[in-house]
N, C-alpha and C positions, 0 to 999 in steps of 0.2 A: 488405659488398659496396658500399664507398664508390663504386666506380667506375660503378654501375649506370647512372649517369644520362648520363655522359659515354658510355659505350658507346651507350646507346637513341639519343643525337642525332648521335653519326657515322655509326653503322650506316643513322639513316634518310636523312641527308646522301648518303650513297650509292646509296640506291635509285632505280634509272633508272625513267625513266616509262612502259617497258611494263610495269613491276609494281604500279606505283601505278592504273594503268588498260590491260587486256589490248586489244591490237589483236585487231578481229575482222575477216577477210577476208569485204569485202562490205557492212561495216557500222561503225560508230562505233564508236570505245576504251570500252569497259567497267571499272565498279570491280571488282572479284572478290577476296573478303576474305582467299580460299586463298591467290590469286597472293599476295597481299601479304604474307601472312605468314608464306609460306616463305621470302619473300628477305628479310625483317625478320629471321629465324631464322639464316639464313645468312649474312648480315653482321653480326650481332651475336656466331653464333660464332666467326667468323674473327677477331674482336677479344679475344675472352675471354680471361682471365687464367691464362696457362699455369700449371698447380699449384694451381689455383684449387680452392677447398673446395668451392665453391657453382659448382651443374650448372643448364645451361639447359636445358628442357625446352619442346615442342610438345605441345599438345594431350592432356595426359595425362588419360586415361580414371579417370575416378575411382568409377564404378556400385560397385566392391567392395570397395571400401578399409575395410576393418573399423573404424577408428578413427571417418572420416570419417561412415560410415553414421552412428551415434551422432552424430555431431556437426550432423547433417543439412544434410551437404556434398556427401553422396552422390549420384550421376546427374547431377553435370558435369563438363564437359571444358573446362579454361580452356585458352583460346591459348598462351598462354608464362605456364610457371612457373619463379623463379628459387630455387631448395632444396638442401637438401641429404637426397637421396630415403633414403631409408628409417630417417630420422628427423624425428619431429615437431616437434623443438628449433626443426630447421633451414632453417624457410620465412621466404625472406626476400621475397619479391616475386611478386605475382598481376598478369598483364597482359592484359587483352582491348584485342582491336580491332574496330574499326565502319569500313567507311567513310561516308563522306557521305550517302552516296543510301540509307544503313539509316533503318528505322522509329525515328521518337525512342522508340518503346516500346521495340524494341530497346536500346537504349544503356542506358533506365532499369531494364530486366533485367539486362543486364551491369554498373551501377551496383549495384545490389541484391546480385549475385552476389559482386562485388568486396567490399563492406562485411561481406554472412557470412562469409567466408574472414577477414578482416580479424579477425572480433570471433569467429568460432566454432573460425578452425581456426588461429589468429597468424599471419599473415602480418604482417610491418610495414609492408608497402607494397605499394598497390591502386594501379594504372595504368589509366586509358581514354587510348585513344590513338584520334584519330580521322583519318582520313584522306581527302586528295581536295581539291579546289576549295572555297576559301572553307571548311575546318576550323575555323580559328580562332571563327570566326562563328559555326556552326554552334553548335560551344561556348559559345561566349557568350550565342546564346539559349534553351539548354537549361534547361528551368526543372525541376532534379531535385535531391531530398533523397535521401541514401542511409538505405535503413533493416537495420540498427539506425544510428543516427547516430555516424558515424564519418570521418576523413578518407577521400578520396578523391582522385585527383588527376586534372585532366584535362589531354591534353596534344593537341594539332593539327598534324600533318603537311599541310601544303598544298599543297607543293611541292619534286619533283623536285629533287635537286639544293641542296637548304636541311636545315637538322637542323628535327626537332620541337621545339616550343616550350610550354613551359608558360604554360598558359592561366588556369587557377586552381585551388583547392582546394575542395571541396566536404565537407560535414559540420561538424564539431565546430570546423573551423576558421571558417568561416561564423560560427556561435555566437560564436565568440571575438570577430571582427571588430563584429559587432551588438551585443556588451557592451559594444564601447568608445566 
């Protein structure tokens, strides 16, 4: 799924800014994680590679996944998964979203949850993608190790109208960078 990266920064290039923050009648635009990442989902499948092997998935409920229980991956539900479902082979991609105005405990939950998948259940690639005013930053001073220690990747949507941008790597790449 070479393309994965190229689709993630058009799809979010598109997203208009009542999904990035919902108009509320009466009161100030709001982040709202759902909004966002049904229209992530929906511009990302309208790009998807016709004949493609690899299925994008929402929110898949994982509580009874026979495999996963054992793997103790059991009882979550990642935002978008990029697999090929009803084989183990076939996980290529684990993606959660935050926006801004989430708890940083939050993120380093979804950090945590991103690196199990990664080392418990192979996925080859764990996404945070944050979203909202000043992303970038937000990322930048997140002070999170992923455990077990493994890459991670953070990426910052900030705005409307611009693709996501990769921010940095977290994990085993950090490690690398500190060796040298």
């Amino acid at each position: 799924m070479r393309d994965l990266t190229d689709i993630l920064k058009k799809a979010t290039k598109d997203i208009d800014l009542r999904y990035m923050q919902l108009p509320i009648d009466g009161g100030i635009p709001i982040y709202r994680e759902r909004v966002y990442c049904y229209e992530l989902y929906h511009q990302m499948r309208s790009r998807w590679p016709v004949n493609c092997d690899w299925v994008l998935n929402g929110e898949v409920d994982k509580r009874a996944h026979p495999i996963l229980i054992g793997l103790g991956a059991a009882g979550t539900v990642p935002d978008l998964l990029v697999h090929k479902p009803g084989y183990m082979g076939g996980n290529h991609a684990i993606i959660e979203i935050k926006p801004v105005t989430a708890a940083r405990s939050a993120m380093q939950d979804d950090v945590h949850k991103l690196a199990m998948f990664r080392t418990n259940v192979g996925y080859a690639r764990a996404v945070l993608l944050v979203y909202g005013l000043n992303a970038d930053q937000v990322i930048s001073e997140l002070d999170i190790v992923p455990e077990p220690l493994i890459d991670i990747e953070l990426w910052a949507h900030s705005h409307a109208g611009q693709p996501m941008k990769h921010i940095r790597t977290v994990g085993t790449h950090d490690q690398r960078q500190t060796a040298q």
